[in-house]
N, C-alpha and C positions, 0 to 999 in steps of 0.2 A: 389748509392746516389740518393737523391729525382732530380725530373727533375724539377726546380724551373722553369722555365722560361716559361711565358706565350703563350701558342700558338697563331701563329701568325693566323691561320683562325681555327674554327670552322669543328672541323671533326664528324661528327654525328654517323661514324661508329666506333668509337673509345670507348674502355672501359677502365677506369682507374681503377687498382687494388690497393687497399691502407690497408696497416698493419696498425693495434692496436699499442699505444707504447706499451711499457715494461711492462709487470703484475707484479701488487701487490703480489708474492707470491712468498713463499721460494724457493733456487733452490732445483733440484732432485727429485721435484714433478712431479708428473703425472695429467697435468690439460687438459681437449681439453673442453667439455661441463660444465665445472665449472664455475661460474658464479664471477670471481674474476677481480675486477675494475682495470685501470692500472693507472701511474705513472701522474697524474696530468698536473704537468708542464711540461714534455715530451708530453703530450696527443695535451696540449693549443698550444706549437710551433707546433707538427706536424701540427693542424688546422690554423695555421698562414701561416705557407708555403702553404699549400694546398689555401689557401684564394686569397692568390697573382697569384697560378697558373692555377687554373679552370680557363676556358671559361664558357661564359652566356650559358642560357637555360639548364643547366644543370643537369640530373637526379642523384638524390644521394639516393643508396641503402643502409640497415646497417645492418648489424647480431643484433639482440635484446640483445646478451650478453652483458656485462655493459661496459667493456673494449670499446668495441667498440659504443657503443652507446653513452658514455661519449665526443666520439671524431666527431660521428655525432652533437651532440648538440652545441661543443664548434665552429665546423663549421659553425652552421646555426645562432649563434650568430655573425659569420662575412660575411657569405654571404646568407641572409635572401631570396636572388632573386633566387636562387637553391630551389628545390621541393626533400622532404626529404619522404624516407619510411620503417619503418621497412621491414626487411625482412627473415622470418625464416630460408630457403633454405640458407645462406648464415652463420649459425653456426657454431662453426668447431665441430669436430669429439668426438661423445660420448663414452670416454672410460668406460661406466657401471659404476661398483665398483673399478676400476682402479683410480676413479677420487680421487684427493686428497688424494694418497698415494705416498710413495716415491717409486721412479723406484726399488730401491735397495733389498725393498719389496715383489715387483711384483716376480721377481726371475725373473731367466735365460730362464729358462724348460716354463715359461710362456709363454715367447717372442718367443720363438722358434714354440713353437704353433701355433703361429700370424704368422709369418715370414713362416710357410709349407702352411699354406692356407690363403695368403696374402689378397685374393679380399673378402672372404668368411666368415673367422674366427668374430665372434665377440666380442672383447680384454674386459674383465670384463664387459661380456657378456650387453655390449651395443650394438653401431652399427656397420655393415659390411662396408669395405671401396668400395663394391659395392652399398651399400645402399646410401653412401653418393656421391658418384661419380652419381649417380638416379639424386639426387635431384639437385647437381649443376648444372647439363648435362639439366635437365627441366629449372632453372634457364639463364643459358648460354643463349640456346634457345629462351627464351623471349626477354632477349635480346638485341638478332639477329634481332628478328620481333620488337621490340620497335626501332632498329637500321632505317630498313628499312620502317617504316609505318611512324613514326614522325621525322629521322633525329635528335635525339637527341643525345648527347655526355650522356656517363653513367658514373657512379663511384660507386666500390661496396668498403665497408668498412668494412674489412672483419678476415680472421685469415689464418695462414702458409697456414694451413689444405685445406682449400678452395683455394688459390692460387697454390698448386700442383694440384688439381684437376683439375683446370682450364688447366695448362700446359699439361696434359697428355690429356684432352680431345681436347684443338686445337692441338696435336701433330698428334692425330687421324685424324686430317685431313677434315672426312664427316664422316655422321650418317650411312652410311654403317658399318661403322669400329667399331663405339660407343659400339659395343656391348663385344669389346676385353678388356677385365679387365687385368690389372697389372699383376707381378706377383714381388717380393718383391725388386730385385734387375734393376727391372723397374721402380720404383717409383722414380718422381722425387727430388731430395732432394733441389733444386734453391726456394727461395723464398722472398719476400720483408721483408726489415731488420725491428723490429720493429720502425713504427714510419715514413716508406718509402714508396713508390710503383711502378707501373710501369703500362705500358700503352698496351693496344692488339688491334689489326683491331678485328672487327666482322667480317664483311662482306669481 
């Protein structure tokens, strides 16, 4: 569940992870980089909780995809004193021609492809979930150093996809390790419900 309740001080090393509501789109689809808007009224309350429970000074990151972006805006219509920025690094996961077909479709023999070269393979020949584990891991990164140089509280506005990534790279511990890709039954499946999120130390 959302963590409603306003912190009682200002933690600058802190990064709040926040889900998209619910997308506009049929189930049994195959969506990660489809550009499909979510649920409205589900989108406005999430931005209503979220409103009451930022702290000031706060930076807010957004995936440019619309789902999310919809719920950046309805936020900054409530708290206009937060400093808002797209952010491309923070999209989820390009399934190529996968997009916008039903799993059903895709077949079994497809998955199985995916699932033998988990970090590597890329699923209707989009992106590698090393390629996207790159760009969060650069993302992450910033920040850490936006953590440490300004003492800012962050908030990224984001998707599943992006929130595993995040898991498995603070699981990794330090950038020694960063370099250890997944392998399928590694990955983590935990991630904010749509419409919820949760909170990380940086530092």
């Amino acid at each position: 569940m959302p963590e409603n309740a306003r912190p009682s001080a200002t933690n600058g090393a802190q990064l709040w992870l926040v889900r998209h509501a619910q997308p506009l789109i049929a189930p049994g689809l195959c969506y990660g980089r489809l550009d499909v808007a979510a649920e409205p009224a589900a989108t406005r309350a999430c931005a209503q909780r979220l409103a009451q429970a930022l702290p000031q000074r706060l930076h807010v990151a957004y995936s440019p995809l619309l789902r999310c972006e919809l719920l950046a805006q309805y936020l900054q219509a409530l708290r206009p004193d937060l400093t808002y920025e797209p952010e491309a690094r923070l999209r989820e996961f390009d399934f190529g021609q996968w997009e916008g077909r039903a799993w059903s479709d895709i077949g079994q023999a497809a998955l199985e492809r995916w699932v033998q070269d988990f970090a590597a393979h890329r699923p209707g020949g989009g992106e590698s979930l090393a390629e996207m584990l790159a760009r969060v891991a650069h993302a992450l990164q910033q920040a850490r150093e936006r953590a440490r140089t300004t003492g800012q509280p962050q908030l990224w506005i984001m998707h599943a996809g992006v929130a595993r990534c995040v898991a498995w790279l603070q699981a990794l511990g330090n950038a020694q390790n960063a370099v250890r890709l997944p392998q399928a039954h590694e990955w983590p499946r935990q991630a904010p419900q749509w419409g919820e999120w949760q909170r990380i130390d940086l530092l």
